[in-house]
N, C-alpha and C positions, 0 to 999 in steps of 0.2 A: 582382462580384469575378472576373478571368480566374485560373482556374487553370492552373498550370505542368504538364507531360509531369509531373514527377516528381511532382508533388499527384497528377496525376490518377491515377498509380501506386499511391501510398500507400494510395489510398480504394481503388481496384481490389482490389489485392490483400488490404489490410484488411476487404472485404466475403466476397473468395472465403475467405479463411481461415473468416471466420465463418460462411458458408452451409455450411464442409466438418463441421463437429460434430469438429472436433478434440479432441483429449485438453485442451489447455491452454482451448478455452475453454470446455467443459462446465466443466474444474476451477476455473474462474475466477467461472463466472456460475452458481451455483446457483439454483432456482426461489424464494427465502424470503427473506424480509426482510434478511439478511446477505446483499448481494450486490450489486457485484461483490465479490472477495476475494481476496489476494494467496494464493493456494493453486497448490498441485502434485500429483499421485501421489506416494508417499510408500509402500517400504514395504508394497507392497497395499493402502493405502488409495487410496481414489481424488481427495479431495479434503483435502488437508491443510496448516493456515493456515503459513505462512513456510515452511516444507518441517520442519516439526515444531518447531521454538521450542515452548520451555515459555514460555507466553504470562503464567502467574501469579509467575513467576522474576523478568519485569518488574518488578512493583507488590513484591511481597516482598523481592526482593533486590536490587531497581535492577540487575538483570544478564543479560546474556544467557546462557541455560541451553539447551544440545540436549535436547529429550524424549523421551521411547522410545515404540517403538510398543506395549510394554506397560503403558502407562500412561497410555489413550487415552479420548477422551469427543466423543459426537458433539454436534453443538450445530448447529441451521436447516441442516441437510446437511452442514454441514464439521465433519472432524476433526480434531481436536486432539491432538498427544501432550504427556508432562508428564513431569519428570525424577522424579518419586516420587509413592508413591498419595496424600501427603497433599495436592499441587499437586492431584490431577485432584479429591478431593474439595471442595477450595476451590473452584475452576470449576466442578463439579458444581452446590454450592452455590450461586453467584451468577454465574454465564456473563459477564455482559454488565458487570461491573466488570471483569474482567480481558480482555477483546477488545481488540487495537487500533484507535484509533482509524481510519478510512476504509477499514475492510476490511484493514486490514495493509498497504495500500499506500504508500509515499513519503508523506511530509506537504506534503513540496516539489512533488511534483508533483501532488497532487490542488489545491493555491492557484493554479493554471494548469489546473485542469478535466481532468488527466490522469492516471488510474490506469494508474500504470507503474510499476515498481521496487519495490524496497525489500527490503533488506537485515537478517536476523534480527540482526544484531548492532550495528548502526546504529540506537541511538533515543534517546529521550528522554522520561524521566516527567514531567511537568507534572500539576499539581492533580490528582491517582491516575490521570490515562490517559497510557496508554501509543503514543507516537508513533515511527515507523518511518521510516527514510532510506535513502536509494538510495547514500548514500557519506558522508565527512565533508566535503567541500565543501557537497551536497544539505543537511546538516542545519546547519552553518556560516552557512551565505547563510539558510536559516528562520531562525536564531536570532539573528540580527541585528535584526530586527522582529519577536521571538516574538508578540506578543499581534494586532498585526495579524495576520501569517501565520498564525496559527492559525483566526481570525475569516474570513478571504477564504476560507482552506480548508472550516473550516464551512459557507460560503454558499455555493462548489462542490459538494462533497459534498452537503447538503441539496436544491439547487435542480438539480444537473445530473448527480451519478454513480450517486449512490444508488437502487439499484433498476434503473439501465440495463446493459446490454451492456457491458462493458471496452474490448473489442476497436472496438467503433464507435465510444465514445466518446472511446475514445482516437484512432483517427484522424481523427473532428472534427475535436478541439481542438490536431489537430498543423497541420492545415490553417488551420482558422478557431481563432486563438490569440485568447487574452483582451487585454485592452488593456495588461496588464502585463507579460506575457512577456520571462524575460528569458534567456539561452541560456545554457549551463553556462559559459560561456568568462563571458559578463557577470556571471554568478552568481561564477565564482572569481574575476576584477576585484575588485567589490565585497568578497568573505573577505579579499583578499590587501589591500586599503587600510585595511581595520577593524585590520588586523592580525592576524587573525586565521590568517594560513598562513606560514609561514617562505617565504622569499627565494627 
């Protein structure tokens, strides 16, 4: 495969960011089994998932809720805030039912082997987990083939993100794309023909 000047940019600068120990991606790539993870500073915390989404507001209320940071619980390095003490006692309680799924990342783009994006108020609950989108187009174009989309995603996340670097992995797979790829422009194509986006 010849790579382009701009490929070869991407990986360049994609490695030097990661060789620099920046803030985003210690906050991104913790050492424990939850990782990578759509997380930020937050607040003085230093690793916190969606930039504080009350993560159990999901599964509970089907809603997006901000959480405070006095209403916080650490869980494999990262923090979590929660809009009231009974949320963090529920998380307390069972962590790992209320986490989003692929680290909080896009659902859309972890099915492309790409933890990027994803927006706290952009999701959707399926069968009690909770899935995160990068926009309403990103979760539109997933939910046109939910049950594959979610299944490709699993076999990314399982076999390629899970446990690796964000920042590498994501310029991979911007470079070497899976055989499905399809660009946000193809991706709103496809919402706008299902019907699914106004004219």
């Amino acid at each position: 495969m010849t790579l382009t000047r701009t490929h070869k940019l991407l990986i360049t600068g994609s490695l030097l960011l990661g060789l620099s120990g920046c803030t985003a991606m210690t906050a991104q790539n913790p050492s424990t089994k939850l990782s990578p993870v759509n997380a930020a500073e937050v607040a003085g915390d230093d690793r916190v998932m969606l930039f504080g989404a009350d993560v159990v507001a999901y599964i509970t209320q089907n809603a997006y809720v901000q959480g405070k940071p006095e209403f916080s619980s650490t869980y494999q390095e990262v923090d979590f805030h929660f809009s009231s003490a009974d949320h963090k006692a529920l998380f307390d309680a069972e962590p790992t039912k209320y986490i989003p799924q692929y680290g909080g990342y896009c659902a859309n783009g972890i099915m492309f082997g790409i933890p990027w994006g994803g927006n706290a108020a952009d999701f959707k609950v399926v069968d009690g987990k909770t899935y995160i989108f990068g926009g309403f187009v990103s979760q539109a174009a997933f939910e046109l083939e939910l049950d594959k989309n979610i299944a490709l995603a699993d076999d990314y996340w399982a076999q390629e993100v899970n446990g690796n670097n964000s920042f590498i992995q994501r310029a991979k797979r911007l470079v070497i794309r899976v055989p499905h790829y399809k660009t946000g422009e193809e991706q709103a194509a496809e919402v706008q023909a299902a019907g699914k986006l106004g004219s």
